[in-house]
PyMOL Python script that loads the backbone (N, CA, C, O; Angstrom):
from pymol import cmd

cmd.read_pdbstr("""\
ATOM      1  N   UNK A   1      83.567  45.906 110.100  1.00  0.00           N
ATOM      2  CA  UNK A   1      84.654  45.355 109.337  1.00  0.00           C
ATOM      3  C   UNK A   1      85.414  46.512 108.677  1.00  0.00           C
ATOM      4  O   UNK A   1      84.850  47.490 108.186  1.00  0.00           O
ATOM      5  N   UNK A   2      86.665  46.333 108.705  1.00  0.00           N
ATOM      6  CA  UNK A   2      87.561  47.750 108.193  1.00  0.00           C
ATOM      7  C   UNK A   2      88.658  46.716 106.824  1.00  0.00           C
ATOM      8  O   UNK A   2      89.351  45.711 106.987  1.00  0.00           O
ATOM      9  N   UNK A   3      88.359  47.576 105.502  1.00  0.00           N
ATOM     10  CA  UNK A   3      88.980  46.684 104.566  1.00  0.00           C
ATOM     11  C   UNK A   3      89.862  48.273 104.342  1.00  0.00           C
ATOM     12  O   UNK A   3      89.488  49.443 104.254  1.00  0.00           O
ATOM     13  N   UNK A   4      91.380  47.486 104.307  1.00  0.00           N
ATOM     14  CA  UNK A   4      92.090  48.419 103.460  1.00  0.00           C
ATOM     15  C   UNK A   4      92.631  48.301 101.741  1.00  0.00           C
ATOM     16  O   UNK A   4      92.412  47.164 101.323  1.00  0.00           O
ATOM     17  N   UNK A   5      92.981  48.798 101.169  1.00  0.00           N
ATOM     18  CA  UNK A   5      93.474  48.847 100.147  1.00  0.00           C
ATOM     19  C   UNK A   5      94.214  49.476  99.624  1.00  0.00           C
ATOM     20  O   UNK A   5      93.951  50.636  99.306  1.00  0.00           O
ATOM     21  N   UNK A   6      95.654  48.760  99.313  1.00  0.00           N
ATOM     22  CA  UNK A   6      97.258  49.667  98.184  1.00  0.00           C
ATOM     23  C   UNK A   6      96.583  49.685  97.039  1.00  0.00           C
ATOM     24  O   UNK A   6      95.656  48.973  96.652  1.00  0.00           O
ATOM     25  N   UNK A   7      97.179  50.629  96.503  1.00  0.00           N
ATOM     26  CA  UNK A   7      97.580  50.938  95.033  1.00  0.00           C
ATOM     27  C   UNK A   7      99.002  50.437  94.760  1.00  0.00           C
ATOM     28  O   UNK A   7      99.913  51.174  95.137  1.00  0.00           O
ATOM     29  N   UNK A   8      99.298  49.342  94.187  1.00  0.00           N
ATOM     30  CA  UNK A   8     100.623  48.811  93.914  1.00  0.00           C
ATOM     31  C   UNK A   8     100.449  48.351  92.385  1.00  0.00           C
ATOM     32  O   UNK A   8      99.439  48.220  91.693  1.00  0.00           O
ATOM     33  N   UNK A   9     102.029  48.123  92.077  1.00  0.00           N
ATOM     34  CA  UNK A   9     101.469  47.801  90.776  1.00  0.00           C
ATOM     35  C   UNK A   9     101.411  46.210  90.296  1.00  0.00           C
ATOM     36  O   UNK A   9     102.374  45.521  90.632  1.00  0.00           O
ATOM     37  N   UNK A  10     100.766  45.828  89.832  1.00  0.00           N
ATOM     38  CA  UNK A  10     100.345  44.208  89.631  1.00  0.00           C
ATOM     39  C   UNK A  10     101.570  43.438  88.992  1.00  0.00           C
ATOM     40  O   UNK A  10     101.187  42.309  88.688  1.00  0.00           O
ATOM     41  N   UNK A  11     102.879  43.628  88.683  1.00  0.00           N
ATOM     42  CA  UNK A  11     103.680  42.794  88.880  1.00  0.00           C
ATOM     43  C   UNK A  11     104.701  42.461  90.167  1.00  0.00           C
ATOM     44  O   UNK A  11     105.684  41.739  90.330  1.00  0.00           O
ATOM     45  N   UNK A  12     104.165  43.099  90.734  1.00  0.00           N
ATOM     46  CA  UNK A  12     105.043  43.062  91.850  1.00  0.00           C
ATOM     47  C   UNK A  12     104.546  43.327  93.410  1.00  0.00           C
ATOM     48  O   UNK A  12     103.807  44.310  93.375  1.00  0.00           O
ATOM     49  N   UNK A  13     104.658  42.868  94.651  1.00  0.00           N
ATOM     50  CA  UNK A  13     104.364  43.116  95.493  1.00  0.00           C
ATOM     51  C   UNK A  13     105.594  44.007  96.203  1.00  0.00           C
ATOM     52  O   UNK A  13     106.796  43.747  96.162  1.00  0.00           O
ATOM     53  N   UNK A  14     104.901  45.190  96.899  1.00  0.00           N
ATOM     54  CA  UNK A  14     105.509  46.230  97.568  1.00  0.00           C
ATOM     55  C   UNK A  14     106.318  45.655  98.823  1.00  0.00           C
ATOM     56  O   UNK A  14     107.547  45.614  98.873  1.00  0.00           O
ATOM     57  N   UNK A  15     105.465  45.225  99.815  1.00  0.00           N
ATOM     58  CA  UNK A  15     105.598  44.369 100.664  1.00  0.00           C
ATOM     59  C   UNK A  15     104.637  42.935 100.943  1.00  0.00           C
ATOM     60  O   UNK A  15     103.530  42.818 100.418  1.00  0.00           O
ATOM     61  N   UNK A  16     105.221  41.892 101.828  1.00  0.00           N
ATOM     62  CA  UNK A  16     105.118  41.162 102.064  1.00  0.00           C
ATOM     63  C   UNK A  16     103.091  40.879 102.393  1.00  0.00           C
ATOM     64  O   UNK A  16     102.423  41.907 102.288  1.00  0.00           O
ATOM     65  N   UNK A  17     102.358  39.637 102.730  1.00  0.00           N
ATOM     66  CA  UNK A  17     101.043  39.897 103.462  1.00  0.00           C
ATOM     67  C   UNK A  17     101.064  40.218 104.654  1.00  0.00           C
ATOM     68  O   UNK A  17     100.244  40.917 105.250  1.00  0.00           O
ATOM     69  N   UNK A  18     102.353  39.534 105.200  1.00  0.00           N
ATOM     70  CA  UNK A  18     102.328  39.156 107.023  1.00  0.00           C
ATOM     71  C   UNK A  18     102.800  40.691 106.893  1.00  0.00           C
ATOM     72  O   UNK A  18     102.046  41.411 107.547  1.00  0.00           O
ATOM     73  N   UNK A  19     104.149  41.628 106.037  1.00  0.00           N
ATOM     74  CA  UNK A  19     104.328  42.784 106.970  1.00  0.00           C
ATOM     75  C   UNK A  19     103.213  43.940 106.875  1.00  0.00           C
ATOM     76  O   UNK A  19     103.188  44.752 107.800  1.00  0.00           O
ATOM     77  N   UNK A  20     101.979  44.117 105.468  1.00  0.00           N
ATOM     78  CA  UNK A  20     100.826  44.661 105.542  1.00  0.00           C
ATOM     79  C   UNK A  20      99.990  44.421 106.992  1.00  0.00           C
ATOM     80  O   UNK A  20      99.647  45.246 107.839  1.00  0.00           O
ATOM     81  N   UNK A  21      99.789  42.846 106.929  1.00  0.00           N
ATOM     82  CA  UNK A  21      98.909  42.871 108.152  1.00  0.00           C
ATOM     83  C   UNK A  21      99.422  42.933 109.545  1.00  0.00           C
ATOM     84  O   UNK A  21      98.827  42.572 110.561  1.00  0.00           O
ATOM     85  N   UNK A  22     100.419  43.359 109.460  1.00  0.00           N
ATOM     86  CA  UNK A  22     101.271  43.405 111.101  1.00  0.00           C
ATOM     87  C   UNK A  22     101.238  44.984 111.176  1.00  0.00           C
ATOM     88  O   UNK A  22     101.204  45.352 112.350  1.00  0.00           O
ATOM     89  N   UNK A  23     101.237  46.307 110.024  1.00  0.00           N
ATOM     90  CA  UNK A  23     101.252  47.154 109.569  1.00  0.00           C
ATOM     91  C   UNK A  23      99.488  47.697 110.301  1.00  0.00           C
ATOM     92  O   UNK A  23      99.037  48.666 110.912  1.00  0.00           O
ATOM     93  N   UNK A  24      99.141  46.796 109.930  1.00  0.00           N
ATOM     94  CA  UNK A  24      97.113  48.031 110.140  1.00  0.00           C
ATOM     95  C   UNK A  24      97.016  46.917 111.447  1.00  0.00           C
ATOM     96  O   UNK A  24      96.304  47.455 112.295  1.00  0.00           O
ATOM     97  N   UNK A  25      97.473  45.545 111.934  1.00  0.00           N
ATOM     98  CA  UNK A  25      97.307  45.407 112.959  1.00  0.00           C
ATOM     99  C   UNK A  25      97.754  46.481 114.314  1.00  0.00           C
ATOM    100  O   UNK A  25      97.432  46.871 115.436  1.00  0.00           O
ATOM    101  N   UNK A  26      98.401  46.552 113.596  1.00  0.00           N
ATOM    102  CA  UNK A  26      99.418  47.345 115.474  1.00  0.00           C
ATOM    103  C   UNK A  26      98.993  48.723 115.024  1.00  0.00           C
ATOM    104  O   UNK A  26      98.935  49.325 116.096  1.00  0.00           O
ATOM    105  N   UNK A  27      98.657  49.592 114.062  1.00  0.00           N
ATOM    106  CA  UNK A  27      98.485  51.220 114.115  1.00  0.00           C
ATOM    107  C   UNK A  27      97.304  51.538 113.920  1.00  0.00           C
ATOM    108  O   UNK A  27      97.158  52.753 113.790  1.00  0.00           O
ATOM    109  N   UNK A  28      96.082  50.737 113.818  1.00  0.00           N
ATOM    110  CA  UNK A  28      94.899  50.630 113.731  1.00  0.00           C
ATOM    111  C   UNK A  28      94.027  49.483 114.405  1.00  0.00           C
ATOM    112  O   UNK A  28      93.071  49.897 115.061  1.00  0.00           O
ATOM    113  N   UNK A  29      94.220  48.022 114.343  1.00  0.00           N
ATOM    114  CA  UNK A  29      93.402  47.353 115.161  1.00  0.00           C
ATOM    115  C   UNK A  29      93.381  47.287 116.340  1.00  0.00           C
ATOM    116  O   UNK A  29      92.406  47.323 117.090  1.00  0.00           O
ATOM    117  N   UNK A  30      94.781  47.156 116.647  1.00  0.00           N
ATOM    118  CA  UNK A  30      95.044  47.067 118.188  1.00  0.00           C
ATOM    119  C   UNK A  30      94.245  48.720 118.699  1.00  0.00           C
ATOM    120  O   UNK A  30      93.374  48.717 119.570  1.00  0.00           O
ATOM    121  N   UNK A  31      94.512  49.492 118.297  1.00  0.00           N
ATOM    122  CA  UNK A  31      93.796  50.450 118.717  1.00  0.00           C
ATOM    123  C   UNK A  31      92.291  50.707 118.775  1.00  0.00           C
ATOM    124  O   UNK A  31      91.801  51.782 119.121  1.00  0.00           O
ATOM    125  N   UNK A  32      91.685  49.753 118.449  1.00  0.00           N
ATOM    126  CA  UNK A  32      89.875  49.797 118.057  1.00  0.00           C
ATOM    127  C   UNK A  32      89.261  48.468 118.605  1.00  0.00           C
ATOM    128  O   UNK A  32      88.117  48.347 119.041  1.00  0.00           O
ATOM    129  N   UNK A  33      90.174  47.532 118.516  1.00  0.00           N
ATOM    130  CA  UNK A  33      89.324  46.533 118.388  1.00  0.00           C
ATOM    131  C   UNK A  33      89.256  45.916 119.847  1.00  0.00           C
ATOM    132  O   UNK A  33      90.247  45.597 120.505  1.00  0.00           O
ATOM    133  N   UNK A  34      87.827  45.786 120.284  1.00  0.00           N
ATOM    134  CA  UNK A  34      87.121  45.184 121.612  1.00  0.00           C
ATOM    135  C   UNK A  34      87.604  46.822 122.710  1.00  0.00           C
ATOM    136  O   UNK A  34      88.357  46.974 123.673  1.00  0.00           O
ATOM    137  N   UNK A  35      86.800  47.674 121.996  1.00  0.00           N
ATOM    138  CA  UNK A  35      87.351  48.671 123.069  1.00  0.00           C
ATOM    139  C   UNK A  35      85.909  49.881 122.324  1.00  0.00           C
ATOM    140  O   UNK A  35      85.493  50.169 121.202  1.00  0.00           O
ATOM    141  N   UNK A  36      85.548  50.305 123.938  1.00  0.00           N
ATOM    142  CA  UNK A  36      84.246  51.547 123.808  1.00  0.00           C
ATOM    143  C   UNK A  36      85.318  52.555 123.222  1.00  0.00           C
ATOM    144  O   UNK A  36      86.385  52.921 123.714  1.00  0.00           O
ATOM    145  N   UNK A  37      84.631  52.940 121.855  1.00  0.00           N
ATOM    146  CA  UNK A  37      85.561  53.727 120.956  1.00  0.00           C
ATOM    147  C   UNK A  37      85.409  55.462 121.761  1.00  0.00           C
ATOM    148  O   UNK A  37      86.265  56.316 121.996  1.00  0.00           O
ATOM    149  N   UNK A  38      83.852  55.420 122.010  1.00  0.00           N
ATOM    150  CA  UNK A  38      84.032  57.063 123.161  1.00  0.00           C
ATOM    151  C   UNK A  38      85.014  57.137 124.207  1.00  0.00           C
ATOM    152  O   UNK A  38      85.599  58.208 124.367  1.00  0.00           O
ATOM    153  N   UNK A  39      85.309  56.047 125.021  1.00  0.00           N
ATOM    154  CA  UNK A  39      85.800  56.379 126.106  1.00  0.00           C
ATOM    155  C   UNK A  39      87.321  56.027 126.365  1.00  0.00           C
ATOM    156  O   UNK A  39      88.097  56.370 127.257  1.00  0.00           O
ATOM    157  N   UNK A  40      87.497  54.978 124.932  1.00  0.00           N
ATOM    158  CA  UNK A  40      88.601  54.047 125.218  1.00  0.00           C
ATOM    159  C   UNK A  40      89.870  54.540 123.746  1.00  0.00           C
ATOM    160  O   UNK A  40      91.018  54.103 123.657  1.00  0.00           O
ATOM    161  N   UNK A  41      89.263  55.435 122.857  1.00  0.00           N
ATOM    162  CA  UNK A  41      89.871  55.886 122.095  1.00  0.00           C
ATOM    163  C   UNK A  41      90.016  57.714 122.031  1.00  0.00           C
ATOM    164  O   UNK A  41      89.167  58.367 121.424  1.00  0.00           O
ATOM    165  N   UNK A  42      90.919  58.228 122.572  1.00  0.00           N
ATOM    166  CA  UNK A  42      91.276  59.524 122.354  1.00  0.00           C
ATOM    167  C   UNK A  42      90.443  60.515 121.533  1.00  0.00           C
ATOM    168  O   UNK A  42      89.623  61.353 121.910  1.00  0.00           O
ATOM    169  N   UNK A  43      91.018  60.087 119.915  1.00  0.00           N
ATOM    170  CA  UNK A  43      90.183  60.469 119.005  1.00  0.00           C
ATOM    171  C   UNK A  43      89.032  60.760 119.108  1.00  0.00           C
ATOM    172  O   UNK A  43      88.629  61.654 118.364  1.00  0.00           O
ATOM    173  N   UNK A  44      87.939  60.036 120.189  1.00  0.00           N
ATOM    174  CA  UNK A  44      86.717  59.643 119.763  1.00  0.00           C
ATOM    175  C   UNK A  44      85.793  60.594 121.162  1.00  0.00           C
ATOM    176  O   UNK A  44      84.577  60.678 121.331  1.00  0.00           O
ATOM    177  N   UNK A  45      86.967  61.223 122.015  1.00  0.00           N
ATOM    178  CA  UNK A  45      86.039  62.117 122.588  1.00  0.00           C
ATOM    179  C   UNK A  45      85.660  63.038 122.230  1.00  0.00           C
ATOM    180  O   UNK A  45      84.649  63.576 122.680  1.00  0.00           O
ATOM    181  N   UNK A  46      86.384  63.493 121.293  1.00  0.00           N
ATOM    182  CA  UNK A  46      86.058  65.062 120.379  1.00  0.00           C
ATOM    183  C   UNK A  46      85.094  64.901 119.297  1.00  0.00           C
ATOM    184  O   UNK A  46      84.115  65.602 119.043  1.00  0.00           O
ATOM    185  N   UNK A  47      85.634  63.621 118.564  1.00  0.00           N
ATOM    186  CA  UNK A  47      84.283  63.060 117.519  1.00  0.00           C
ATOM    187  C   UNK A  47      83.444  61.984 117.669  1.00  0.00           C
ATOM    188  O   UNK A  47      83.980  61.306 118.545  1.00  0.00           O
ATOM    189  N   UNK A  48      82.603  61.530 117.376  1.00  0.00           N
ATOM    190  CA  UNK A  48      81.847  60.632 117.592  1.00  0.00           C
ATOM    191  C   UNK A  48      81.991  59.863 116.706  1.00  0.00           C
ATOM    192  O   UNK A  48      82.308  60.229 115.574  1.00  0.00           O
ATOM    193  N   UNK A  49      81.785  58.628 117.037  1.00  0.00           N
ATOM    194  CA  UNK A  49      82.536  57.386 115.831  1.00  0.00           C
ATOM    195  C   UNK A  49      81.975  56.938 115.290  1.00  0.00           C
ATOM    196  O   UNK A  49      81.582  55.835 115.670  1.00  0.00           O
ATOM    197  N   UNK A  50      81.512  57.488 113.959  1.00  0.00           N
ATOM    198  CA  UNK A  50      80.571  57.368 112.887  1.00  0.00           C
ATOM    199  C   UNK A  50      81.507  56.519 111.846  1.00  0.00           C
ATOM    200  O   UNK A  50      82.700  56.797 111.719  1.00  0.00           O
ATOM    201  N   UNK A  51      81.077  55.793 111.339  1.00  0.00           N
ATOM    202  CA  UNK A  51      81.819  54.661 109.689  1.00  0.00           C
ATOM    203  C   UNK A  51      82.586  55.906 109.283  1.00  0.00           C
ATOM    204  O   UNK A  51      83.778  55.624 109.164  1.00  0.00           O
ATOM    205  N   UNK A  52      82.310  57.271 109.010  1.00  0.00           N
ATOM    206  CA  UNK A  52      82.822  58.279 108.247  1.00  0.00           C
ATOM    207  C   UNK A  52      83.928  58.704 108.859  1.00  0.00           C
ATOM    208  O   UNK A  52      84.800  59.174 108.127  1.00  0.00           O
ATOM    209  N   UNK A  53      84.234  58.643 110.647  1.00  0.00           N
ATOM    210  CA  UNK A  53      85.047  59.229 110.910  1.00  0.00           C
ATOM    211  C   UNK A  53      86.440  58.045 111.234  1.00  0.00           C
ATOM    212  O   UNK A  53      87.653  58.220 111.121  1.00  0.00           O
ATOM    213  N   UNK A  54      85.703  56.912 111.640  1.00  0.00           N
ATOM    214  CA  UNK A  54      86.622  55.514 111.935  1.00  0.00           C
ATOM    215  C   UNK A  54      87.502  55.496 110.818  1.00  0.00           C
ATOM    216  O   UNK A  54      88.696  55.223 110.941  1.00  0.00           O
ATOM    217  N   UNK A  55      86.785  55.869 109.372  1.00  0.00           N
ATOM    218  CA  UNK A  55      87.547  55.861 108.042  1.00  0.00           C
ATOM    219  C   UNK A  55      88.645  56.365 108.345  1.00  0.00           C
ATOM    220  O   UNK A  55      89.663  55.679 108.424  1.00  0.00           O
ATOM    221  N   UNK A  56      88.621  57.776 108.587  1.00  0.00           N
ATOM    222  CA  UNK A  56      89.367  59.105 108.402  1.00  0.00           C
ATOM    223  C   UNK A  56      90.358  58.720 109.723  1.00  0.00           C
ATOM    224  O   UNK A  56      91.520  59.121 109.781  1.00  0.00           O
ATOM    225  N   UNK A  57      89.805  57.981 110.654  1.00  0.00           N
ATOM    226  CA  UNK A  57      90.930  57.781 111.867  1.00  0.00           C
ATOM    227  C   UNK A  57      91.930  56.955 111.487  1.00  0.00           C
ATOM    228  O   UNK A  57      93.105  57.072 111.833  1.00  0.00           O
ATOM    229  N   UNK A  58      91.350  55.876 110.573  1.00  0.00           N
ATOM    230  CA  UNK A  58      92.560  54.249 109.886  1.00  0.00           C
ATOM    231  C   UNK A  58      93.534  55.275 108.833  1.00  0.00           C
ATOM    232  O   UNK A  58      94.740  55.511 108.916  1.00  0.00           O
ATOM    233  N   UNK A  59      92.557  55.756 107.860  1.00  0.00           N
ATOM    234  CA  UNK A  59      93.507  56.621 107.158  1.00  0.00           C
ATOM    235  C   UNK A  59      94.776  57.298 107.931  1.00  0.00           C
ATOM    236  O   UNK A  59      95.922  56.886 107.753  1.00  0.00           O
ATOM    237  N   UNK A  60      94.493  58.262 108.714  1.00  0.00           N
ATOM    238  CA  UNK A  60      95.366  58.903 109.602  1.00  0.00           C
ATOM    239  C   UNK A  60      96.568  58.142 110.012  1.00  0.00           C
ATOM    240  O   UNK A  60      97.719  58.396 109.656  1.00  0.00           O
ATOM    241  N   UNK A  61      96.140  57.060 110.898  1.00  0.00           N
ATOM    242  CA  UNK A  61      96.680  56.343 111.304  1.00  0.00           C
ATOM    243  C   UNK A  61      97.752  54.988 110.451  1.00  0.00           C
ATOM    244  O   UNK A  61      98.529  54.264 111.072  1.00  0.00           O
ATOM    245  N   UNK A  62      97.606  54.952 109.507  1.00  0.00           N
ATOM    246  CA  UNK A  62      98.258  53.799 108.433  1.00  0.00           C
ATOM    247  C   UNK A  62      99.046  54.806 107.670  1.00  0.00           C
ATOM    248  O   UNK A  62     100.268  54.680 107.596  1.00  0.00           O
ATOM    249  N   UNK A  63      98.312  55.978 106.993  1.00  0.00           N
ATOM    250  CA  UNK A  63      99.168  56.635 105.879  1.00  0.00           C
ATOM    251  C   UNK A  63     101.227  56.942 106.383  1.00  0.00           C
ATOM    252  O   UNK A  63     102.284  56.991 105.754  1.00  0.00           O
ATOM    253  N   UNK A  64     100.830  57.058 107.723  1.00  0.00           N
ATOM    254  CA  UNK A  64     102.472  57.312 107.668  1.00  0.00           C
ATOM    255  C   UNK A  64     103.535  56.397 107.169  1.00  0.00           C
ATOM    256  O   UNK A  64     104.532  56.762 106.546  1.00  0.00           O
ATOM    257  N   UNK A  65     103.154  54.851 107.586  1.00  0.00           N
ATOM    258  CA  UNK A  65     104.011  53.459 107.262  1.00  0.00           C
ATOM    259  C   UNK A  65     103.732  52.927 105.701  1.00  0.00           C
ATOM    260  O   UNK A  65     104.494  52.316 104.951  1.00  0.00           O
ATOM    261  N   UNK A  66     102.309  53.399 105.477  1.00  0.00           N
ATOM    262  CA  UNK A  66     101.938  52.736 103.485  1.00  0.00           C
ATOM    263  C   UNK A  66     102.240  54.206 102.459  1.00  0.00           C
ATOM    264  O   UNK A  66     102.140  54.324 101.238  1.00  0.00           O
ATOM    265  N   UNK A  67     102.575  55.054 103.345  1.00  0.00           N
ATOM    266  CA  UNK A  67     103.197  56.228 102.523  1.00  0.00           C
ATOM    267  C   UNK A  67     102.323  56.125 101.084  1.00  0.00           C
ATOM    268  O   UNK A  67     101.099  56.022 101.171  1.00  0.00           O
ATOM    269  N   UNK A  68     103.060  56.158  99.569  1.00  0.00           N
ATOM    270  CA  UNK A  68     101.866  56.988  99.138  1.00  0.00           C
ATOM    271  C   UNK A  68     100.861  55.589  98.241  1.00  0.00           C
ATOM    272  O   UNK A  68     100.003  55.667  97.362  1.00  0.00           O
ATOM    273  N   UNK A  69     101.554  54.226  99.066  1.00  0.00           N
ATOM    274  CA  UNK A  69     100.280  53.566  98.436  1.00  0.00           C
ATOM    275  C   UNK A  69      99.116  52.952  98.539  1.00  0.00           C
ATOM    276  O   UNK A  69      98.554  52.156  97.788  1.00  0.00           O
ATOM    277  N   UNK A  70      98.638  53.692 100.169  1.00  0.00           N
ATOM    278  CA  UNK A  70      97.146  53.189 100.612  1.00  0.00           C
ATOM    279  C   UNK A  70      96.126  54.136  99.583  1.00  0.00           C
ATOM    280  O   UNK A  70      95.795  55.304  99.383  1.00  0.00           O
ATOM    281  N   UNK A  71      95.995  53.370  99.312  1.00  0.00           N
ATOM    282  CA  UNK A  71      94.524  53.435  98.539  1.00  0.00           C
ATOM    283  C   UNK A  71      93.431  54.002  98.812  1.00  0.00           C
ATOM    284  O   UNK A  71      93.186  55.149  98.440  1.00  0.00           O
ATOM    285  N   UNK A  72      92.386  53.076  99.698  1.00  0.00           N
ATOM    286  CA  UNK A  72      91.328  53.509  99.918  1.00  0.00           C
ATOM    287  C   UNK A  72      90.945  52.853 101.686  1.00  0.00           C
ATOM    288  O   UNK A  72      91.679  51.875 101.830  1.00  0.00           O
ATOM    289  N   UNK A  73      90.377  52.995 102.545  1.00  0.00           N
ATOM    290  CA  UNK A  73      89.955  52.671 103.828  1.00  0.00           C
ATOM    291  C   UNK A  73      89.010  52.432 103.869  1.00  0.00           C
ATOM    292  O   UNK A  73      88.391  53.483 104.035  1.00  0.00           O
ATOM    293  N   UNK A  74      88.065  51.261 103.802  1.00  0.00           N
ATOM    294  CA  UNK A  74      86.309  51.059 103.471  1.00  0.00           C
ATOM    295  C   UNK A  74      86.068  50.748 105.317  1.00  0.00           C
ATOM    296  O   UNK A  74      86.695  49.976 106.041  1.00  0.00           O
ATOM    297  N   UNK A  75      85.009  51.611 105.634  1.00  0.00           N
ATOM    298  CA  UNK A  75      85.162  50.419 107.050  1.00  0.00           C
ATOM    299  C   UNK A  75      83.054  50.391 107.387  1.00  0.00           C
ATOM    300  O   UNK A  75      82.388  51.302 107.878  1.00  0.00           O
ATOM    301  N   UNK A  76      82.523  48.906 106.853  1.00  0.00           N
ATOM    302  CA  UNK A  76      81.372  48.624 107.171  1.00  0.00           C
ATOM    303  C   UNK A  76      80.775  48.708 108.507  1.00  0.00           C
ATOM    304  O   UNK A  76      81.241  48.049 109.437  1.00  0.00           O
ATOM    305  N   UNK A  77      79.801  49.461 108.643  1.00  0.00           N
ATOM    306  CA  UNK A  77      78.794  49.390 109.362  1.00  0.00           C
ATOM    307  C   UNK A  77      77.946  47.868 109.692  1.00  0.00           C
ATOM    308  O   UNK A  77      77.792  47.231 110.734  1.00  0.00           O
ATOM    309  N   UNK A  78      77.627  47.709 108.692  1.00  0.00           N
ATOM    310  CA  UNK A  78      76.078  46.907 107.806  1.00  0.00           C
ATOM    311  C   UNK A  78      76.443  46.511 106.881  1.00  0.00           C
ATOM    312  O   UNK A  78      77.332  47.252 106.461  1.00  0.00           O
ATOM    313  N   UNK A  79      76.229  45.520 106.110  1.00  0.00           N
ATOM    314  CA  UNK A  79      75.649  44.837 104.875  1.00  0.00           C
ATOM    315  C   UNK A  79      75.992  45.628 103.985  1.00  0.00           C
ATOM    316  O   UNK A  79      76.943  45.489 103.215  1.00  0.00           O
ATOM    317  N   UNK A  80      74.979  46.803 104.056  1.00  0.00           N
ATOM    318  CA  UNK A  80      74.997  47.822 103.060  1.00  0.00           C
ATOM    319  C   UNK A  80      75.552  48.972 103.332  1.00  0.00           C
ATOM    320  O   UNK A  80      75.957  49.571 102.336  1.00  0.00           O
ATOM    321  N   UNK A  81      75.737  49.577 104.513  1.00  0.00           N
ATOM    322  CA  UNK A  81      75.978  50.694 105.259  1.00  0.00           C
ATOM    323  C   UNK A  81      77.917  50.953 105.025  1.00  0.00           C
ATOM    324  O   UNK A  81      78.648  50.185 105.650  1.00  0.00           O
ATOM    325  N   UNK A  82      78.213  51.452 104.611  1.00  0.00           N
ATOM    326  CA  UNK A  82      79.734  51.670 104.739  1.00  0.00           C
ATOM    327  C   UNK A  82      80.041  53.241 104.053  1.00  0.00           C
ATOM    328  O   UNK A  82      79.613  53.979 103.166  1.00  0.00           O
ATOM    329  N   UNK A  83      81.004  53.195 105.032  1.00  0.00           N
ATOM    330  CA  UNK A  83      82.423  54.410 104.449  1.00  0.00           C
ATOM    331  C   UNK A  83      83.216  54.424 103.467  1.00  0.00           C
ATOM    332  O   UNK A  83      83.875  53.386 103.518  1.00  0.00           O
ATOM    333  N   UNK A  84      83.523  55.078 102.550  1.00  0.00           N
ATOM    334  CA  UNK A  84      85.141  54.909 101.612  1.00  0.00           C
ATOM    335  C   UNK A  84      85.457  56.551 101.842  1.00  0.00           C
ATOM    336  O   UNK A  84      84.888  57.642 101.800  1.00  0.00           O
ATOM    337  N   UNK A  85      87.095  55.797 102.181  1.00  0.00           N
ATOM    338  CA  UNK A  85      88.040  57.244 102.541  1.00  0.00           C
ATOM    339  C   UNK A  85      89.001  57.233 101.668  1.00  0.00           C
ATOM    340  O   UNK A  85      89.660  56.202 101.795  1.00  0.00           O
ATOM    341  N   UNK A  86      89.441  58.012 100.712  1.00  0.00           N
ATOM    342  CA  UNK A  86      90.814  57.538 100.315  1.00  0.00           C
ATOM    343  C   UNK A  86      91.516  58.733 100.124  1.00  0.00           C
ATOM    344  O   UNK A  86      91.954  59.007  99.007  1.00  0.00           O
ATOM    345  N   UNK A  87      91.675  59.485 101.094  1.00  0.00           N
ATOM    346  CA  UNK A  87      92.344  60.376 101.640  1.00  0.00           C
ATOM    347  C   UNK A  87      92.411  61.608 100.810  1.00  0.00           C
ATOM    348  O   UNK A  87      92.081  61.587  99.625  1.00  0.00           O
ATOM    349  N   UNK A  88      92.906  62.863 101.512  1.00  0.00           N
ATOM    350  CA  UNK A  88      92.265  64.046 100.841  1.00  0.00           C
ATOM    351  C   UNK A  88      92.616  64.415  98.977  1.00  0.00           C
ATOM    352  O   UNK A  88      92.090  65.385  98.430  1.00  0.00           O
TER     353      UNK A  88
END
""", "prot")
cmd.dss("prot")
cmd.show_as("cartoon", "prot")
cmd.util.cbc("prot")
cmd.orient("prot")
């Protein structure tokens, strides 16, 4: 499971839900999801796709369109097992 999160400020919404989730759909899910991340994702021949690096790939990949208000990139393993990225 990959949770993102803005930093916006609580009276107001930045953008819309549908244009957020049309936003990490198309520059991040579509790119991961139902696909062998070694063979079927670029990225992932050079690194191996650890929670730590999937983070650092959504980050990469979203920061250009949420510019400076993505937050943080959590993306679960497990239950308990997870990543937080929130960029350098």
């Amino acid at each position: 499971m990959v949770e993102v999160s803005l930093n916006i400020p609580s009276e107001g919404m930045w953008i819309g839900m549908g244009a957020f989730e049309k936003i990490v759909d198309e520059n991040f899910i579509s790119l991961v999801d139902h696909k062998n991340l070694n063979l079927d994702v670029p990225q992932f021949a050079k690194a191996i796709p650890t929670v730590e690096n999937i983070a650092v790939f959504a980050w990469n990949k979203l920061s250009p369109f949420l510019t400076d208000k993505l937050h943080c990139v959590n993306v679960w393993e497990t239950d308990k097992t997870y990543c937080s990225y929130c960029g350098k």
